[in-house]
MIZA-449863 format. One record per residue: chain; x, y, z of N, C-alpha, C in turn; residue number from 1; residue in one letter. Coordinates in steps of 0.2 Angstrom, whole numbers, plus 5000, padded with zeros to 4 digits. Layout:
BEGIN
PT_chain_nx_ny_nz_cax_cay_caz_cx_cy_cz_n_res
PT_A_X_Y_Z_X_Y_Z_X_Y_Z_NUM_A
...
***
This chain:
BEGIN
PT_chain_nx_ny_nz_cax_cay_caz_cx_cy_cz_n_res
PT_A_5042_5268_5093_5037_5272_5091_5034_5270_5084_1_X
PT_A_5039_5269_5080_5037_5267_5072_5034_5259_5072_2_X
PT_A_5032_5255_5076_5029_5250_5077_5021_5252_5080_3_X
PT_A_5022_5258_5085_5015_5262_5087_5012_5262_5084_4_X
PT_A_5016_5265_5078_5013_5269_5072_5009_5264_5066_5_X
PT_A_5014_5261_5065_5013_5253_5060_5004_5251_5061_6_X
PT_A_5004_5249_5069_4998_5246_5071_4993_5252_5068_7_X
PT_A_4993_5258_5066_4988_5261_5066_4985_5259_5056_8_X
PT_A_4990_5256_5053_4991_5256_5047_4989_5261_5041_9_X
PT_A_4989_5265_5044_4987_5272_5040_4987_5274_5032_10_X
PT_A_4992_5268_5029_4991_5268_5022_4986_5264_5019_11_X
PT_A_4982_5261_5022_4974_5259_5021_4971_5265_5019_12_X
PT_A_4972_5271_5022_4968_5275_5021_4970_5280_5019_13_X
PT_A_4973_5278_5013_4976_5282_5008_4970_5285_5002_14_X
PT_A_4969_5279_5003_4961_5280_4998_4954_5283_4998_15_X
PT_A_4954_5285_5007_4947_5291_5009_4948_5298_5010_16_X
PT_A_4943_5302_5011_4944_5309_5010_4951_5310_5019_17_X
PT_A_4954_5313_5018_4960_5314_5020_4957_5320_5026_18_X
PT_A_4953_5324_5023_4952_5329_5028_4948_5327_5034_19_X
PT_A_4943_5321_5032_4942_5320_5038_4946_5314_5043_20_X
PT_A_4949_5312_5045_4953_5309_5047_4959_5312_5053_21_X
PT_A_4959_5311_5057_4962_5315_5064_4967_5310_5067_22_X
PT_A_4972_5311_5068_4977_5306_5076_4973_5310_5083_23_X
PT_A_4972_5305_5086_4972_5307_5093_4976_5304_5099_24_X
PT_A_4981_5308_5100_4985_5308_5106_4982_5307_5113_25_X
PT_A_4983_5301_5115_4979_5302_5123_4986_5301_5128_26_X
PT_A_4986_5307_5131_4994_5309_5137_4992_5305_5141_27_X
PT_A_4986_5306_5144_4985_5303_5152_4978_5303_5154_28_X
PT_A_4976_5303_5161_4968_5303_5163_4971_5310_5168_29_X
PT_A_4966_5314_5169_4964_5320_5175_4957_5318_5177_30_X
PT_A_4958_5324_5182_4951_5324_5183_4945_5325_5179_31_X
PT_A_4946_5328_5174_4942_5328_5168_4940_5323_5164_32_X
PT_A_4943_5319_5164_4944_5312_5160_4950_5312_5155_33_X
PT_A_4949_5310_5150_4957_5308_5146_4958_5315_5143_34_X
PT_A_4964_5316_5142_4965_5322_5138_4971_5321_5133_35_X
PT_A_4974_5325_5131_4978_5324_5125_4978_5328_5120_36_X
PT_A_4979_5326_5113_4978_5332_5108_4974_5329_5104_37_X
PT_A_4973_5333_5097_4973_5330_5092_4976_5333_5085_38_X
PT_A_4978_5327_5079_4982_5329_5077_4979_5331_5071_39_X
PT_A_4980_5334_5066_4975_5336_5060_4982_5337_5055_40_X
PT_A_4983_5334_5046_4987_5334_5043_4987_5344_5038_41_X
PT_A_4979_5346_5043_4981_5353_5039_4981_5358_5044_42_X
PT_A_4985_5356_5051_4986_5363_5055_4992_5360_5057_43_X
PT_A_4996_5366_5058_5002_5366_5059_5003_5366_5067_44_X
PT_A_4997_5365_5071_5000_5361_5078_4994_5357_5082_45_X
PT_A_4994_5355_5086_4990_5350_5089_4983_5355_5090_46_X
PT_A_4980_5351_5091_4974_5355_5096_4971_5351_5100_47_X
PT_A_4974_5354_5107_4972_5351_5114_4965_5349_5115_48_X
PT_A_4962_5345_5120_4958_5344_5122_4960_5342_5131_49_X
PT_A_4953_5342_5134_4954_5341_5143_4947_5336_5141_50_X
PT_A_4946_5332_5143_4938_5326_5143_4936_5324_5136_51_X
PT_A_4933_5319_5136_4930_5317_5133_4925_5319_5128_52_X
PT_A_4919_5325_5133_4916_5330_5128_4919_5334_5124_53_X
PT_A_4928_5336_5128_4930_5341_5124_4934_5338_5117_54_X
PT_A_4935_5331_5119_4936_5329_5111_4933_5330_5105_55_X
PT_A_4927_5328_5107_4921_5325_5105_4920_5333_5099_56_X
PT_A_4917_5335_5106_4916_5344_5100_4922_5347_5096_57_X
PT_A_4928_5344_5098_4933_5349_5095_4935_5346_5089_58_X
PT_A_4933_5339_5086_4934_5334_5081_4928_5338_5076_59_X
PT_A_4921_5338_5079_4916_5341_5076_4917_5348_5073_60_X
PT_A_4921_5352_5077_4925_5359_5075_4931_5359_5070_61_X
PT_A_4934_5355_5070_4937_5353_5063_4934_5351_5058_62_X
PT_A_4929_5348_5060_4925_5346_5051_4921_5353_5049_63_X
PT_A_4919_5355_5055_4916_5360_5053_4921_5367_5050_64_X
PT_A_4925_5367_5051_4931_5373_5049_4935_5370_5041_65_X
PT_A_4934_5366_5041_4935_5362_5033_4932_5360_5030_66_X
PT_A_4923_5361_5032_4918_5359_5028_4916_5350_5025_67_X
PT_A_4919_5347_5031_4919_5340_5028_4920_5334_5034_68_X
PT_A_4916_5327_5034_4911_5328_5031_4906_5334_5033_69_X
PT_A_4902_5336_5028_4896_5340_5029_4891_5339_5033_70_X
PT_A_4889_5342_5039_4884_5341_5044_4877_5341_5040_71_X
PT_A_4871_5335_5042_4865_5335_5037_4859_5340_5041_72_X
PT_A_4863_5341_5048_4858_5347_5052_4863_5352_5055_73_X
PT_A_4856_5358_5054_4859_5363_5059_4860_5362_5065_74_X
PT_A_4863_5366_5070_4864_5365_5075_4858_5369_5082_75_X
PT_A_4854_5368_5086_4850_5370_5088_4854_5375_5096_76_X
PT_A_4850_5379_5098_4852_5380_5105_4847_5383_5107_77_X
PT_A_4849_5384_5115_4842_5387_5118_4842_5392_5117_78_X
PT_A_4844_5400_5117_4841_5404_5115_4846_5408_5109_79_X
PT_A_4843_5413_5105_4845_5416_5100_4853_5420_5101_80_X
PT_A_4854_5421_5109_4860_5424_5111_4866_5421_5111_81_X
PT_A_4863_5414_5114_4868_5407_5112_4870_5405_5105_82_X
PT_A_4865_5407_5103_4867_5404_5096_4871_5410_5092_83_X
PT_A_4870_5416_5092_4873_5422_5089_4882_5420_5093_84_X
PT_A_4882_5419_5101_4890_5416_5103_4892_5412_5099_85_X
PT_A_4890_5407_5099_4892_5399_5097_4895_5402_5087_86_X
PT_A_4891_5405_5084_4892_5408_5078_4900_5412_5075_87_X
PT_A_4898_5416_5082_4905_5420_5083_4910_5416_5084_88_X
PT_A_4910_5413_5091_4916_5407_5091_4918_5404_5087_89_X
PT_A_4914_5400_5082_4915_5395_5078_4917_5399_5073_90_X
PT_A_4915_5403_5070_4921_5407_5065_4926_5408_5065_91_X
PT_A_4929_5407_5073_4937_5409_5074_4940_5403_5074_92_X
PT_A_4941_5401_5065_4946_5395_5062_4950_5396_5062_93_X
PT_A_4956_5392_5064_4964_5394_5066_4969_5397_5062_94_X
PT_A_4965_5402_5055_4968_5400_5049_4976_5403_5048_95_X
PT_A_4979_5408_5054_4984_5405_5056_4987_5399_5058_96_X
PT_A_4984_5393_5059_4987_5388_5059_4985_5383_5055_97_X
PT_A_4983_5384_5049_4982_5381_5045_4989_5380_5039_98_X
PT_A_4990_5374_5037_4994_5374_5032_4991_5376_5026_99_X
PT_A_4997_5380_5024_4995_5380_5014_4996_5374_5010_100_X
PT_A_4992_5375_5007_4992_5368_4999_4998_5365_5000_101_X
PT_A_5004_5370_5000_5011_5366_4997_5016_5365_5004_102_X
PT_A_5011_5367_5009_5013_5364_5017_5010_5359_5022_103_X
PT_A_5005_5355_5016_5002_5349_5019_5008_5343_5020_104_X
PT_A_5008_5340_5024_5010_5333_5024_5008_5327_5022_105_X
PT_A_5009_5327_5017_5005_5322_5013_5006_5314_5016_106_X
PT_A_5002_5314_5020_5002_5306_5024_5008_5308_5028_107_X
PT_A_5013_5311_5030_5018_5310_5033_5016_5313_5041_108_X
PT_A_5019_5309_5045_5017_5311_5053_5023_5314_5055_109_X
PT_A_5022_5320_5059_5029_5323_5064_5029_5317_5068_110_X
PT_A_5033_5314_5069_5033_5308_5074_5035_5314_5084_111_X
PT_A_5039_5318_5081_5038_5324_5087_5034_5325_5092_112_X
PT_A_5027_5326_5088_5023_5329_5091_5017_5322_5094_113_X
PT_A_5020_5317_5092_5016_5311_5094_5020_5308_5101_114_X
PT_A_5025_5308_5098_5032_5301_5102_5030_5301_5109_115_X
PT_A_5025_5308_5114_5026_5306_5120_5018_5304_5122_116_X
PT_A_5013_5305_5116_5008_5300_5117_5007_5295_5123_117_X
PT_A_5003_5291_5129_5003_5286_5129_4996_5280_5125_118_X
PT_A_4992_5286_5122_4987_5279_5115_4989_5283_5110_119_X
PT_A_4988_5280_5103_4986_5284_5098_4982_5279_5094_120_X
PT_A_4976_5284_5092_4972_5280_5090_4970_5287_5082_121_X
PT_A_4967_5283_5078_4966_5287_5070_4961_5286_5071_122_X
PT_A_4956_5291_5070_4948_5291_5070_4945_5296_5062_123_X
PT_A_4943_5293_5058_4939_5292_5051_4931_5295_5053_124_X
PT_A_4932_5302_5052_4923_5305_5053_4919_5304_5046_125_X
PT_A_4917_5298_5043_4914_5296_5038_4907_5301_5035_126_X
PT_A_4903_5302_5042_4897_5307_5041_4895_5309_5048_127_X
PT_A_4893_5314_5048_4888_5319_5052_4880_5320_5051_128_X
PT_A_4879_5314_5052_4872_5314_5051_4867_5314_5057_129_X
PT_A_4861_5316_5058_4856_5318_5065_4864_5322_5070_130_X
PT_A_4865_5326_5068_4867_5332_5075_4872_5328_5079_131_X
PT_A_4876_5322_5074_4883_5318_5078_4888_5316_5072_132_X
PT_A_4891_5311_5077_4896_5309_5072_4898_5303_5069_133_X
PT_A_4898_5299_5065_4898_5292_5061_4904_5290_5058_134_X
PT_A_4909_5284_5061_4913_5283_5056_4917_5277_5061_135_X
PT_A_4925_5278_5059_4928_5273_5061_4931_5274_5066_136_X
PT_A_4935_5269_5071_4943_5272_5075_4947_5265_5074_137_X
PT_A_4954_5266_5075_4957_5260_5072_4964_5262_5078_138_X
PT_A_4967_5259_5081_4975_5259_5083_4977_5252_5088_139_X
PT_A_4979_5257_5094_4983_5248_5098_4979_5246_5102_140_X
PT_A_4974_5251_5103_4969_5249_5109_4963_5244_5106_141_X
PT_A_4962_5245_5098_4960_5242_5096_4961_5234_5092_142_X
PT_A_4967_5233_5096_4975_5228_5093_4973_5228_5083_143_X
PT_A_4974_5237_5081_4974_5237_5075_4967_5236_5071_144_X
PT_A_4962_5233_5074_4954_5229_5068_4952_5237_5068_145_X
PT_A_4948_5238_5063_4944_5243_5064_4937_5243_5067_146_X
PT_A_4934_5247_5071_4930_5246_5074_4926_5252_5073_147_X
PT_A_4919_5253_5071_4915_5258_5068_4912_5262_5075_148_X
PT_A_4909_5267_5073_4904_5268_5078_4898_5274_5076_149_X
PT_A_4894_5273_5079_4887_5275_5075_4885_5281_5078_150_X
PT_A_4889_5286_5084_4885_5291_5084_4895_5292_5089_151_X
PT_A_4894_5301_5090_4899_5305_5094_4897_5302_5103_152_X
PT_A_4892_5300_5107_4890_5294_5112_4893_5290_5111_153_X
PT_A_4894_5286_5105_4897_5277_5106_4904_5278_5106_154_X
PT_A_4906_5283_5102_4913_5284_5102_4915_5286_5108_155_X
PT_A_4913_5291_5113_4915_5293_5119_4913_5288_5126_156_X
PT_A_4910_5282_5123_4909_5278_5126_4915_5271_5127_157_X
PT_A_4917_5272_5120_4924_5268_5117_4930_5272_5122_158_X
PT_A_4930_5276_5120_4936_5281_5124_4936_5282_5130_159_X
PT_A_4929_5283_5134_4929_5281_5143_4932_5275_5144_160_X
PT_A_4931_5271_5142_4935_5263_5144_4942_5266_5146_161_X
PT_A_4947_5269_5143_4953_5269_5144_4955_5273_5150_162_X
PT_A_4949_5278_5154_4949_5282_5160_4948_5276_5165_163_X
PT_A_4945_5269_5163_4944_5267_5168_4949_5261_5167_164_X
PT_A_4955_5262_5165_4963_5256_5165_4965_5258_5169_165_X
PT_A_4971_5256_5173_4975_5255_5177_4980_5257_5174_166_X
PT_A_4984_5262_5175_4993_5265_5174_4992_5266_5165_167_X
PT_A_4997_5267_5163_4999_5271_5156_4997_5264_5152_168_X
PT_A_4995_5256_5154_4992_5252_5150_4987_5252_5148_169_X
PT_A_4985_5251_5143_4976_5252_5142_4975_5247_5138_170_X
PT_A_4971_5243_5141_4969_5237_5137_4961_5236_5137_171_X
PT_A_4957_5238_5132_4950_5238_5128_4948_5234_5127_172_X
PT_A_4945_5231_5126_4942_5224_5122_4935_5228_5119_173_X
PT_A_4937_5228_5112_4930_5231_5105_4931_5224_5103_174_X
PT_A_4921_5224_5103_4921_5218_5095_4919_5222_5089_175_X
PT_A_4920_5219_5084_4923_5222_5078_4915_5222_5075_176_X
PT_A_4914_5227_5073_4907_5228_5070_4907_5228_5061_177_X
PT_A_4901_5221_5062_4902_5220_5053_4893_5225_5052_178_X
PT_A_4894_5228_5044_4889_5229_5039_4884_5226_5038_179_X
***
């Protein structure tokens, strides 16, 4: 497990903003597509996801409940009643399950809540810019290089590849995107 873990090299990223930064647990494929958790160093438990969309918004619902990164747009819907929904729900921040100050894990992982993982991958939400998301993913699917991505699409494009492996092996092939 602690060689899993290694590949993700996590004290690289000692040096950026900490709150955006996530573990993603992938258990397995359903019919949904990949599911798993995700793991956040200021909630005191996992937050589930079922498919790939549900990843996708529920890492955006993090940044959004911690205010980081800052989104450069509102977010749009079809009518004033959805939006009044969507407002209400999104308010309901887990602040029961948030850690206080002197209960963060400062870089430390519950290896518990990881161990039965079958990927772990470390995703870096650098910015929120045009109504997505921009940053990094880095782990063993990625054999460790960091590999960037330009919108919440490329990334859930990245992450379907592994729905479409064969058994608890996942093997991806990213090329490494230079600046």
């Amino acid at each position: 497990m602690r060689d899993r873990l290694e590949t993700l090299q996590l004290k690289d990223l000692d040096k950026f903003d900490r709150a955006a930064i996530v573990l993603l647990c992938i258990h397995g494929v359903s019919a949904h597509g990949v599911y798993g958790e995700i793991y956040h160093h200021n909630f005191k438990e996992n937050i589930p996801f079922n498919g790939i969309g549900d990843m996708v918004l529920k890492i955006d619902q993090i940044c959004n409940w911690l205010n980081t990164p800052r989104a450069t747009t509102e977010p749009r819907f079809f009518s004033r009643e959805m939006e009044k929904q969507y407002r209400e729900s999104d308010s309901d921040s887990p602040e029961k399950n948030v850690n206080a100050d002197s209960e963060v894990s400062r870089g430390e992982i519950d290896y518990e809540r990881v161990a039965n993982a079958k990927e772990l991958l470390v995703i870096w939400v650098k910015y929120r810019q045009n109504a997505s998301l921009q940053g990094s993913v880095r782990g063993k699917l990625t054999k460790g290089v960091t590999v960037h991505f330009r919108s919440a699409l490329e990334l859930m494009r990245m992450i379907r590849m592994v729905e479409k492996q064969p058994g608890a092996k996942c093997e991806v092939v990213f090329k490494e995107t230079t600046k």
